[in-house]
N, C-alpha and C positions, 0 to 999 in steps of 0.2 A: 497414566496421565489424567488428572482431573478438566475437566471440559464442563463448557456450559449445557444446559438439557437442550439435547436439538441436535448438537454439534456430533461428529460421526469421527471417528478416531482415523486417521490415514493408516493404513498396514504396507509392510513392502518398502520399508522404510531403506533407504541404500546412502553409501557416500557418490555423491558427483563433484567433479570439477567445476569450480563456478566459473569458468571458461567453456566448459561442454553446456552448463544449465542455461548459459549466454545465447548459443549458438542453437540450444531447444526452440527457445521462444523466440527468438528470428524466422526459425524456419515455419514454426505454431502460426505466424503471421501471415504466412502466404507472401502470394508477391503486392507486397506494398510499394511505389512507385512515387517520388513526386512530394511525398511528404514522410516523415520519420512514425516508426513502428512505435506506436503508442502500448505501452506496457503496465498494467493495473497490479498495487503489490498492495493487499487487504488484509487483514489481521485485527485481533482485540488489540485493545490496548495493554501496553508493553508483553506485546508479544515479541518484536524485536526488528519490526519492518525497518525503520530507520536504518539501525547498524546494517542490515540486508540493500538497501537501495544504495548506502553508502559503498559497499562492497561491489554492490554491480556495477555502479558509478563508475569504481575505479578500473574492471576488468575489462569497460568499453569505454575507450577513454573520449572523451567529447560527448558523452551521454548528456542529456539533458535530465532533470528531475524537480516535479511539482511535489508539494508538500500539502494535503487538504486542510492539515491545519491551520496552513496561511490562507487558504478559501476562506477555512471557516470562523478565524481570528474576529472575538467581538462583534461574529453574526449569527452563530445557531454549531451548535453539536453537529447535526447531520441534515441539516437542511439548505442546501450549499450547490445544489444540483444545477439549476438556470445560471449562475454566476461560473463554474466550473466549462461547465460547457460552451454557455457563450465568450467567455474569454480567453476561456485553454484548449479544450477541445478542439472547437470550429476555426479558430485561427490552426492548430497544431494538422489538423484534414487537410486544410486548405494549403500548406505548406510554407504558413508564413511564422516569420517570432512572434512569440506570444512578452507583451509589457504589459503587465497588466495593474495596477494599483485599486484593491477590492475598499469600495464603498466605508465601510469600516477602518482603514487605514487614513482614508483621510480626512475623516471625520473627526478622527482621536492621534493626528499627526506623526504615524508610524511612517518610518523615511526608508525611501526604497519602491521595488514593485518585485511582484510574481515574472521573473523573466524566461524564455528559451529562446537560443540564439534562432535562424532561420540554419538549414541545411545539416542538422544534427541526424544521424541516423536513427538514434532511439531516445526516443521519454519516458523515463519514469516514475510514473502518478503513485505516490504512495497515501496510505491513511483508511484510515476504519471507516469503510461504508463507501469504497471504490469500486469496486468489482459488485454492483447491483444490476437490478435485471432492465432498469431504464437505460444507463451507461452503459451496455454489449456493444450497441451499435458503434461505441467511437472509441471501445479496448481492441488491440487487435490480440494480444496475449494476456495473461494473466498469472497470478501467484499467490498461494492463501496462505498466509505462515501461523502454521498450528503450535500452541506450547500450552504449557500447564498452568492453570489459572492463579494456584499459588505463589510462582514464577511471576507471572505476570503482573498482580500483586505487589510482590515485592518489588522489581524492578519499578513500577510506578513510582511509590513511596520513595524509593533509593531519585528516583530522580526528582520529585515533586514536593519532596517533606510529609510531614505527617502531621499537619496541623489543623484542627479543626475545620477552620476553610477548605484546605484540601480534603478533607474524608467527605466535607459537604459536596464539593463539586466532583471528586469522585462517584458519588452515590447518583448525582446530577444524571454525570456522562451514563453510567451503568442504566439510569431506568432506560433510558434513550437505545443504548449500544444494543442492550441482549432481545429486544424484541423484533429491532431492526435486523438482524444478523439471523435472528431465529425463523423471519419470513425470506430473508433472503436468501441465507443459505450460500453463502460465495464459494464455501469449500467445496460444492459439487459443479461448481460451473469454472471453476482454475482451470490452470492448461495446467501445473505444478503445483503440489503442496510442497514446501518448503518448514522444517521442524524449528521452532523457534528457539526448546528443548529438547536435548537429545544425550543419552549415554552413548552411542557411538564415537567411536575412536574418530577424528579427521582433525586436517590443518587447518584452522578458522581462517588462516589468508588465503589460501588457494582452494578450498573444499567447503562443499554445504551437505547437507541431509535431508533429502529428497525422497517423495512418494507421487503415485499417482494418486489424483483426486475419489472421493468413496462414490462407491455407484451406489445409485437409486436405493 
């Protein structure tokens, strides 16, 4: 697996049920009370979170799930922290719905808002540069999905195009991404690494590919 310099390879790699890796990070929680198990899923880009939060989505049904791209739409790569917190966070602790329509939206007439209902059991905060060491205090679990950078690469492209603009603001994201992730380090502070590539045998609807996080 090709990784960025910094980044520490998961070993112990196993199949779980994504119905058991459900019920990990439930319990990874403690006892949360009053408001819904806030759940941090952190990854490079196209590593595969999405497809992953989608999946978890479905295995708890009523889940809740925030997207940072929609934080960070038409305001900053990764600089997104005061607005995330103060709008999603701090209402999601306090145990109320989170409505939130980010500055940027309505500046440039984007229709809609960032919502979670009130009385959902879990949230799922997905996006590159979730699981930082400002944001512990308001994840209660966590999940790093590790995959091969070539992979990751390609699926960008496959979703994004390959057109000049795009390799430009791919290059953009990257100087941003790998220095940030190289100080923070999320994969050793996850409750779960989760494989975003994998030769393992398993059923993509009902199974995932799972490790613990790399020590020290």
């Amino acid at each position: 697996m090709r990784l960025n310099p910094g980044e520490v390879e998961a070993t112990g790699w196993r199949v779980e049920a994504l119905s058991d890796l459900a019920r990990r990070l439930r319990e990874a929680a403690g006892d949360v009370t009053g408001r819904p198990v806030v759940v941090a899923i952190d990854g490079r880009g196209g590593a595969g979170k999405s497809t992953l939060v989608e999946r978890l989505r479905q295995t708890v049904p009523g889940s809740g799930v925030v997207h940072t791209d929609d934080i960070a739409w038409h305001h900053a790569f990764f600089d997104w922290v005061d607005l995330m917190v103060d709008n999603v966070l701090r209402p999601l602790h306090r145990g109320e719905a989170v409505d939130f329509r980010p500055p940027a939206w309505v500046e440039r007439g984007r229709p809609g808002a960032i919502r979670v209902a009130a009385g959902v059991d879990v949230v799922w905060v997905e996006g590159t540069g979730i699981l930082r060491e400002v944001l512990t205090p308001w994840i209660d679990a966590s999940i790093w999905v590790q995959g091969d950078l070539d992979e990751q690469e390609r699926r960008m492209i496959a979703r994004d195009g390959d057109s000049p603009a795009r390799r430009r603001l791919l290059a953009d994201w990257l100087a941003e991404e790998v220095p940030l992730l190289l100080r923070e380090q999320p994969w050793r502070r996850a409750t779960v690494v989760v494989a975003g590539t994998t030769v393992l045998d398993h059923d993509p609807d009902s199974e995932i590919v799972t490790a613990a996080p790399p020590t020290p």
